[in-house]
N, C-alpha and C positions, 0 to 999 in steps of 0.2 A: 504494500500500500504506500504509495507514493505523497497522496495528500487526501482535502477531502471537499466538498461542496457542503453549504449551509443548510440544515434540514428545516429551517425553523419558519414559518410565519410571518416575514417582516423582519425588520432590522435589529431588530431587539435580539435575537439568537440568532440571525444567518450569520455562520462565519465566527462563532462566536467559542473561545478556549473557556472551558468549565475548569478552575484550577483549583487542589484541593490541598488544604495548608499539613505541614507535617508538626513532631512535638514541638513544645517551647509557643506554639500559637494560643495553652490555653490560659484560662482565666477563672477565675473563682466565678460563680454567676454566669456561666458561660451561654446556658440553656433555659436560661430564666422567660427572656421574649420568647420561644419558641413554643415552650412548652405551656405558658399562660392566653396565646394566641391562635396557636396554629395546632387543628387535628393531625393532619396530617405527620408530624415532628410529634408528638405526643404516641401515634402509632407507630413508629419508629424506636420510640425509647419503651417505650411498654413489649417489645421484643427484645430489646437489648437487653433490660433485664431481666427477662424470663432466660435468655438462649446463657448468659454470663453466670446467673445467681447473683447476679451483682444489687446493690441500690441505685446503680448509675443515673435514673432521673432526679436523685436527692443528690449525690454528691455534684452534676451538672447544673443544676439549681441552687443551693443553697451549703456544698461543700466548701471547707476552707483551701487554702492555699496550698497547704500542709498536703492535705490529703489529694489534691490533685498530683500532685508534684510528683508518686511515685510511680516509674516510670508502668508498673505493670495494669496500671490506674489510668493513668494518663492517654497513653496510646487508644483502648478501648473508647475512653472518654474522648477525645478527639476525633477517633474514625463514627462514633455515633454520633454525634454534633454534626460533621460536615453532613451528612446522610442525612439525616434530619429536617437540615436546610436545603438538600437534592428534595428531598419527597417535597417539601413545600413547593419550590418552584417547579418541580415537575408537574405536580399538580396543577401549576395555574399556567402551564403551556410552555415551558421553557424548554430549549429543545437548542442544546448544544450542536456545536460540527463535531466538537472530539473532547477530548479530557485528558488531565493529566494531573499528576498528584509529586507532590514535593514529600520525598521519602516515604512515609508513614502514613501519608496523602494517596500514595499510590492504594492500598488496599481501600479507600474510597472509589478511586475512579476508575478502577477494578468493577467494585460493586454497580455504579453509576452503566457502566462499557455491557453491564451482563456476564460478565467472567467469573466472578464469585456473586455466590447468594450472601447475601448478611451475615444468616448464619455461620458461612464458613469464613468470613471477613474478622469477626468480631470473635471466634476461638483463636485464628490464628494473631492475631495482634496482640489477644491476652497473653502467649504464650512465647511472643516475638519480647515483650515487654517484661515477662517472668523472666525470659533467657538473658536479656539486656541487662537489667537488675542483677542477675548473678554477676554479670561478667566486672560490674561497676561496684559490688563490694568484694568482688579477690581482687580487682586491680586498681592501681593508684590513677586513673583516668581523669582524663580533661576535655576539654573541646573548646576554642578561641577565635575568634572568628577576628581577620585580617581587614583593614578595612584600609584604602587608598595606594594600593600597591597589585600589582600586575600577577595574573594568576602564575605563572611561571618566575616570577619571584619568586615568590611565597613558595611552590613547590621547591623552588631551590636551596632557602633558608630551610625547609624542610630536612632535604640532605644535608645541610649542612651541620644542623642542629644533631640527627643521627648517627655522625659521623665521631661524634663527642663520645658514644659508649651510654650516653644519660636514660638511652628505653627507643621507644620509638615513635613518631611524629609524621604524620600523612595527611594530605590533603584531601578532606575529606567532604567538600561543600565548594562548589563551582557557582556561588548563590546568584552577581553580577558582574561583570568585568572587573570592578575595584572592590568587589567585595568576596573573601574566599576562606575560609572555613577549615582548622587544622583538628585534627586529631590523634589521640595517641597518649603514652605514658604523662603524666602529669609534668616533670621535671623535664622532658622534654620538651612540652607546649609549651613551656615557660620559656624553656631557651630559645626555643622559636620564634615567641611572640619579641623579645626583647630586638632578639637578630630584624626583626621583621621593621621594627621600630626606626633599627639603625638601618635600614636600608631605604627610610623613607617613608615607611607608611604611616597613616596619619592616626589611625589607632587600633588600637588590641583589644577589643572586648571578651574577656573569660566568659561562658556561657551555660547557665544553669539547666543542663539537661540530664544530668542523673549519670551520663554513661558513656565511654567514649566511642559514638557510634561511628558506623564507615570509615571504618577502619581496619589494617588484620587482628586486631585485637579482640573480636567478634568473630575468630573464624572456630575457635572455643565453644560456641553453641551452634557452629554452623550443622554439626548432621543432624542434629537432634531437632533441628527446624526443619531439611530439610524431608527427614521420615514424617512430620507433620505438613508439608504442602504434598507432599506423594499420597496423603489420604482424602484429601480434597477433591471435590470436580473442579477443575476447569474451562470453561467453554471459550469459544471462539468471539472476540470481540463483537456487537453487535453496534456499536459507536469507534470511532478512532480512539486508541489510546497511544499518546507517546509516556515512552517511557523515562525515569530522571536515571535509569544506570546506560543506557546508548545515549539517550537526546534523540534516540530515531522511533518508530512505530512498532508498536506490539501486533501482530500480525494473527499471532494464534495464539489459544489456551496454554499449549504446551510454552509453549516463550516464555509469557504473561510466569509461568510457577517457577523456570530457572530464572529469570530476570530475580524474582522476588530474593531467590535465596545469592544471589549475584547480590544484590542490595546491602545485604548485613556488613559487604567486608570494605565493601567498593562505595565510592566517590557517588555524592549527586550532582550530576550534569543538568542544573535548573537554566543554565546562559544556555545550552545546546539544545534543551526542549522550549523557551523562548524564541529563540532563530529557528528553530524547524517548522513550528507554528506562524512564524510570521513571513514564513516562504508564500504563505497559501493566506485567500481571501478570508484575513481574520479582521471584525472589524470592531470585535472587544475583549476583555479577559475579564471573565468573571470568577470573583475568587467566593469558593462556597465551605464556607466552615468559619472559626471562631478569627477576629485577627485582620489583619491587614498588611502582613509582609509581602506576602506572594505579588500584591497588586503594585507595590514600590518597587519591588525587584524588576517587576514587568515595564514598570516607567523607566526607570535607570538603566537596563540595557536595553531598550528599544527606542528610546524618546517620549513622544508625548503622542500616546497610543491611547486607547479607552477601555479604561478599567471600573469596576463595580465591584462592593465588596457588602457583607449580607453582614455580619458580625455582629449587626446593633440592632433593632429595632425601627430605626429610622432608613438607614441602608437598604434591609430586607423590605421596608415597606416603599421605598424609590422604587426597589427592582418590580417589586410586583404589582404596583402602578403602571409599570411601562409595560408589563404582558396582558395587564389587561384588555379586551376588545373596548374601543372604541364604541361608543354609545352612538347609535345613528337618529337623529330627530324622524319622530313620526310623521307617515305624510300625512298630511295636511287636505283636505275635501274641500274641493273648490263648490 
């Protein structure tokens, strides 16, 4: 699959990238408007916690910060929020050209594509985020996110940084041209970030994510994830989906479940599924989940493109103004 044509209605979704935000986008109160508004988001989470065991509409509602925070938590929590906000707009006609998901985002735009059922989306995230968790209390992990310096930079202070003997340090987030994302042993990100410093970049942000993802430092729980997507169906995309480990197009099922376990160890390439999208008549990005990074990243490497982002209550009710039809005055009897 090479690109794709706008399924949608009008302007509002022809051409239009459904993008699905990864960890680190969520918030205390995340699911508050959804769930005191919208049925549709309410039926959504009333399966999430039946299929989890989880409370996940109370801690999405009215958990603390604390309790989001842990990664095995968190992930579930995120991939049923952005879904949430898919069942909403899909409901009221919104009708993406393709999707794509920023890491953890991906097993939304999975679910969104038709490739996994819910169901099988929301065991395996639990269990993507149990596995993450383990690896982030045996190891001394970080993750730092590079900001005003060249991805190949940064890769190279990378090497440079592991060349010292201090653990190991990889680039593990491709987020915008000047923005790029280290991973790896703690005292390494550190030497890295500092190196990074002195080479010009204009800052180091440490980043509270629990665990040092994509990275080899996850390849630790790689089979054990692995014998859990081989118990899965996978189907055949029934929407476009690009993927954030190529930046190219998920073609089939079978792809779609090695891509996935590709993901644990490997890089996200979010600047290469931004440029592959914006090859093809895209003429907005819509970002569906908690947050608002996706839709910055999409400004900052592409220019001054058109983005929508659902996150709030005022946002979600823009978007669904704009799908609504058109009221047409009665006629009128002469």
């Amino acid at each position: 699959m090479t690109g794709w044509t706008g399924s949608g209605s009008g302007g509002t979704t022809t051409g239009c990238l459904a993008m699905f935000p990864g960890q680190g986008s969520q918030r205390a109160g995340m699911a508050r408007h959804l769930l005191d508004a919208h049925a549709p988001a309410r039926g959504v989470f009333a399966r999430a916690d039946e299929i989890l065991g989880l409370p996940l509409s109370r801690i999405c509602v009215s958990g603390t910060a604390g309790e989001l925070a842990r990664t095995e938590i968190t992930q579930p929590a995120i991939v049923t929020t952005s879904l949430a906000v898919w069942e909403v707009l899909r409901s009221a006609g919104y009708r993406p050209a393709a999707a794509a998901g920023h890491s953890l985002g991906e097993f939304a735009a999975l679910v969104a594509a038709g490739v996994l059922s819910l169901e099988s989306a929301l065991q395996l995230v639990r269990l993507r985020g149990r596995l993450m968790g383990e690896v982030a209390r045996e190891v001394p992990g970080a993750m730092a996110a590079v900001l005003g310096l060249a991805a190949q930079e940064v890769a190279a202070v990378c090497d440079s940084a592991q060349a010292l003997g201090l653990g190991l340090v990889q680039v593990a987030n491709y987020n915008e041209p000047l923005q790029t994302v280290v991973s790896g042993h703690a005292d390494a990100v550190e030497v890295a970030g500092k190196a990074a410093l002195a080479a010009g970049a204009d800052q180091v942000v440490t980043l509270d994510v629990g665990a040092p993802f994509h990275c080899s430092l996850m390849s630790a729980v790689e089979e054990e994830f692995t014998e859990a997507l081989a118990a899965h169906r996978f189907a055949d995309p029934v929407l476009p989906v690009i993927s954030s480990v190529t930046g190219g197009y998920v073609t089939t099922g079978e792809e779609a479940r090695r891509l996935l376990r590709r993901q644990l160890t490997g890089p996200v390439r979010w600047v290469q599924v931004l440029r592959t999208a914006a090859r093809h008549p895209v003429d907005a990005y819509t970002e569906i989940g908690p947050g608002r990074v996706l839709s910055g990243l999409a400004r900052r490497t592409l220019g001054e493109v058109g983005t929508r982002s659902t996150g709030d209550p005022r946002r979600l009710a823009a978007l669904l103004g704009e799908l609504a039809p058109r009221q047409r005055p009665e006629p009128v009897a002469s």
